[in-house]
C-alpha angles and dihedrals in degrees: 000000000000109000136196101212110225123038105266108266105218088224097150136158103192137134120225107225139209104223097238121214089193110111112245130243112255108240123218125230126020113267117286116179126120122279112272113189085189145326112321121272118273126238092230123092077216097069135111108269077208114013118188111240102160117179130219124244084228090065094039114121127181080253078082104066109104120184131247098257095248098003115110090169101160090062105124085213090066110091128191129262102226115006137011109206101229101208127185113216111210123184127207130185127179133226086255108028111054118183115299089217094060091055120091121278109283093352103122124080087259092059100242163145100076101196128053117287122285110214109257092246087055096055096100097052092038085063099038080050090050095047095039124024118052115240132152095268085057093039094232090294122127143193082229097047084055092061099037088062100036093050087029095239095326096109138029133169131222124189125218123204131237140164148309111242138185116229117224088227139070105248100246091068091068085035099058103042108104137047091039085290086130104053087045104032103028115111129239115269093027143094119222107205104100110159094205089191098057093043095048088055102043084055099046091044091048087053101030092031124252095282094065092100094061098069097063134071089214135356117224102217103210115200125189113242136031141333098232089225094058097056106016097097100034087043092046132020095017095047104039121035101220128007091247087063092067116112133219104248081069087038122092127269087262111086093195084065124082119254082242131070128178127274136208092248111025135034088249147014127159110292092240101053087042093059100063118097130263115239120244151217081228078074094259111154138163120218094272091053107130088161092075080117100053086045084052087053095055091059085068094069095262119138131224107270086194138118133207098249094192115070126055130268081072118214121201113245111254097220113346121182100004106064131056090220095065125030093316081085083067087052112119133107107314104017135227103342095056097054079102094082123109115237088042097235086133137059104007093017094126109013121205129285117262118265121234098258089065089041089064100045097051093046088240091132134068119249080221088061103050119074102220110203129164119230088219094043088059089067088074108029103043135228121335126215126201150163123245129195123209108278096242097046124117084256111216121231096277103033125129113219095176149350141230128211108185128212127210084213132326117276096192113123113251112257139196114266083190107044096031118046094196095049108116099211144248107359093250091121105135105187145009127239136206126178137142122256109204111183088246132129109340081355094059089091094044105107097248160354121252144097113311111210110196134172109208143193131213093214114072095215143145098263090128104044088272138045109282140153106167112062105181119214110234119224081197109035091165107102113274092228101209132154099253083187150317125263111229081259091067097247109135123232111214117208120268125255088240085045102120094231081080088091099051082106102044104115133108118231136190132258131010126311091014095143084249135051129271102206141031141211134205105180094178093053087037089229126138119188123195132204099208113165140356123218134188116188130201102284087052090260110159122217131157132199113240136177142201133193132176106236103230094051144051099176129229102308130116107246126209150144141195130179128195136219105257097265094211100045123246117304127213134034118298090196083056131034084338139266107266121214114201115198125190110240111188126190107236104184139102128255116234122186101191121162117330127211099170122128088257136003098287088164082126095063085037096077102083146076127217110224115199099216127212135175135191122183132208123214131086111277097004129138139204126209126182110201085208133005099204114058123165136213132194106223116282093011124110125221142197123243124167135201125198132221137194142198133195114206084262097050118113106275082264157347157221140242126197108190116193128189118193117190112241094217098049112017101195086066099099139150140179146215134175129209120192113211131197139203 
């Protein structure tokens, strides 16, 4: 079965948060502060080379933007390289529902808006404003900033307004008109079977003329209101206890009806939160929609990789966080639970970058950025080794943003989606993915920076129990254990093993006692990944070097390793932050091409070797530390590796260390080496 190497290390830094219901402050300015590809790094030779420190979405502030290192995406003045998405941007009100944003500041039963009134006959441009031109309430982030960095110029948006209109029905009959709200919710006299949609564009053609659709690639129907999944959990089960609870102030205009109507997710939420209506692919969305990208993305021809993380049996997320095709589309300051403000600056305010497999799909990546292996043609070549750069970085001419690693078909043994939340599903996975998140641009509200490991399908089907494509590997399967809110009554609900928020912990990271893993195993797929080395450059820019082998082959290269004697002695103080050894390993072995059968000529990632790397160390008291236990070396090259060791006052006058590296591919390829250290 499928392994994570070593036992999972609970090295966390994480807040446990109580889900607020207080709106938070708008904030002025995007964010401005250097690029950061991680903590700092520590004093001690003990420390992590690439310590986990994953933040919650809770925490997350818009001080934690950082921009894409030559970027300036959101610079109306940039203008895409292939296609500009013409939207037009129509906005709807109802006889009993008015615009949230022309009320006075904090004056609905939601709390909003957050900002000073907008007269009812500006709403249209103040949201196409909002979407598409930076400004401080936005905080100089745009919907078309989002899709020039994630297709690296390819693509860019531009909103159109229109309106507003007023809709011939109360709100509540568009509201209440899926899930059997209508036949339980709907009241008498009414029928509630609005199609929003239908209703928006028969307005905007009677007063634009019936060609106006055709000038535009999409139209952003604009309700006012609420999306109900924005508001359906704060405005029900965490704010009242029961549903019978529920007063009627939050009930509908029809005394004879409960306080409490259905929802999507749940058996109840208050009446008035249910009966908005849910936002669409079809580019329906309410005033607190952030997802208006991931809506966008569907337009391309792209499915939801998302669960329903409520209700058992539980079913592990796909991608989570990471992706804005799954709950990533919910990433911004706040998290989750904030996604409820009007304007929409908290929760889902910057959703998450797109994964590779997207990329790919959409053609927003580069063939010449994207590494292309074959799991069987691994077997006789032997492992590869390669460099990736974060995947929303300005990539240079030769960087690598991801890596696939094709499957003839998935080994893995069928498992039970009922019975095992953390099943993925039927075996139908096609292909592996690596590539590095770095917490820039969208990905600036995403928990941490590190390696993703994904195994991916081509068909965007219902093998989880949900549809799903993208299955991310996670570093820390254990449940994260963490408070997703408190009930009025003060008990605490924690997240669900299928809440999103699981995978806040999900990368891979370099190098020992980082918190994560630094390598993977799939037995069944016969596939072993390795997280080498991690690398910032001068502009802040994070990669890191992977590798990846098939277990039953090494190809037709020579293996060998041999590792020196530090030539200068150990520095430091052993009886302090320790006294480092670093020792020379060299690849001696001999490149062989031999015959290829991978997608595409990946001879340049084929020249090195992977060492596993252990130390033991003599002397009473001592102690030995490796900073990292995987190196790599291309053949012929040398390499550094360290190992650390320690002393207490009571410890023998010295000791000494024996280093070995084995060769992964062949593993009766060892050397030694010894370093004697003094205190």
């Amino acid at each position: 079965m499928r392994r994570l190497i070593r036992s999972n290390q609970l090295r966390r830094a994480y807040v446990t948060c109580v889900a607020a219901l207080a709106a938070t402050a708008l904030l002025t300015g995007p964010g401005t502060a250097p690029v950061q590809a991680g903590p700092a790094a520590g004093t001690s030779r003990l420390d992590p080379v690439d310590p986990q420190y994953w933040q919650d979405q809770e925490t997350m502030t818009w001080d934690d933007y950082r921009a894409v290192p030559g970027g300036n995406w959101a610079d109306p003045a940039r203008q895409p390289s292939q296609r500009k998405l013409r939207i037009a941007l129509v906005a709807a009100d109802n006889s009993d529902q008015p615009f949230v944003i022309t009320q006075p500041r904090g004056s609905d039963p939601f709390r909003n808006p957050q900002v000073a009134p907008v007269a009812r006959a500006d709403v249209a441009k103040f949201y196409a404003d909002f979407w598409g031109t930076p400004s401080a309430l936005n905080h100089g982030h745009t919907v078309h900033e989002y899709w020039m960095e994630q297709t690296n110029g390819r693509v860019g948006v531009e909103f159109t307004p229109f309106g507003p209109y007023r809709l011939p029905r109360p709100q509540y009959e568009y509201g209440l008109n899926d899930i059997g709200q209508e036949r339980a919710g709907c009241p008498a006299g009414h029928t509630c079977d609005g199609n929003l949609d239908r209703d928006v564009d028969a307005l905007w053609q009677a007063a634009e003329g019936a060609d106006v659709r055709s000038r535009f690639d999409l139209v952003l129907r604009v309700y006012a209101g609420y999306d109900e999944t924005s508001v359906w959990q704060e405005f029900g089960e965490m704010m009242f206890q029961t549903r019978e609870d529920v007063p009627d102030a939050w009930g509908p205009p029809d005394p004879n009806l409960p306080n409490w109507v259905r929802s999507r997710y749940v058996d109840w939420t208050s009446w008035k939160a249910g009966s908005q209506l849910w936002g669409s692919s079809s580019m329906r969305q309410g005033e607190s929609s952030g997802t208006i990208t991931h809506e966008i993305a569907h337009t391309f021809g792209i499915a939801d990789n998302n669960n329903n993380p409520y209700v058992s049996p539980y079913r592990r997320v796909g991608s989570g966080t990471w992706d804005v095709m799954d709950r990533g589309s919910f990433n911004g300051p706040g998290g989750p639970h904030n996604r409820w403000v009007v304007p929409a600056s908290q929760g889902a305010a910057m959703p998450a970058g797109q994964t590779l497999r997207s990329k790919l799909k959409l053609g927003h990546i580069d063939e010449a950025q994207v590494v292309r292996l074959s799991r069987e043609a691994l077997r006789t070549t032997g492992l590869a080794v390669i460099t990736v750069k974060a995947r929303s970085a300005v990539p240079g001419a030769r960087d690598v943003q991801g890596v696939r690693i094709g499957m003839d078909r998935d080994l893995t043994p069928a498992c039970d989606i009922n019975a095992d939340p953390l099943c993925p599903g039927s075996p139908v996975y096609d292909f592996y993915s690596l590539e590095t998140v770095q917490r820039i641009g969208a990905d600036s509200f995403t928990p941490d920076n590190g390696v993703l490991i994904a195994k991916n399908k081509t068909a965007e089907t219902n093998t989880c129990g949900y549809t799903c494509f993208t299955w991310v590997v996670d570093a820390n399967p254990q449940d994260i254990d963490m408070v997703d809110y408190y009930k009025p009554d003060g008990t605490p609900v924690k997240r669900t093993v299928a809440d999103y928020r699981q995978l806040n912990d999900a990368l891979f990271h370099a190098g020992t006692r980082s918190g994560s893993e630094d390598e993977y195993v799939d037995e069944p797929n016969r596939l072993h990944f390795y997280v080498l080395d991690r690398v910032v450059d001068a502009d802040g820019l994070l990669s890191y070097t992977l590798g990846v082998r098939h277990l039953d082959g090494a190809g037709p290269s020579q293996r060998g390793v041999a590792v020196a004697r530090p030539s200068g002695g150990p520095t430091g103080n052993p009886t302090g932050a320790g006294a480092t050894c670093t020792f020379t390993l060299t690849n001696t072995g001999r490149y062989s091409a031999g015959g290829q059968a991978h997608p595409e000529d990946v001879s340049a990632y084929l020249k090195s070797d992977v060492y596993r790397l252990s130390a033991a160390i003599d002397g009473r008291g001592w102690t030995v530390v490796l900073p990292t236990e995987l190196t790599s070396a291309a053949f012929g090259r040398s390499v550094p590796v360290k190992a650390v060791a320690t002393a207490s006052g009571s410890s023998a006058s010295s000791g000494r260390i024996t280093l070995t590296a084995r060769s992964e591919s062949d593993p009766s390829r060892t050397a030694t080496a010894t370093c004697r250290v003094d205190k």
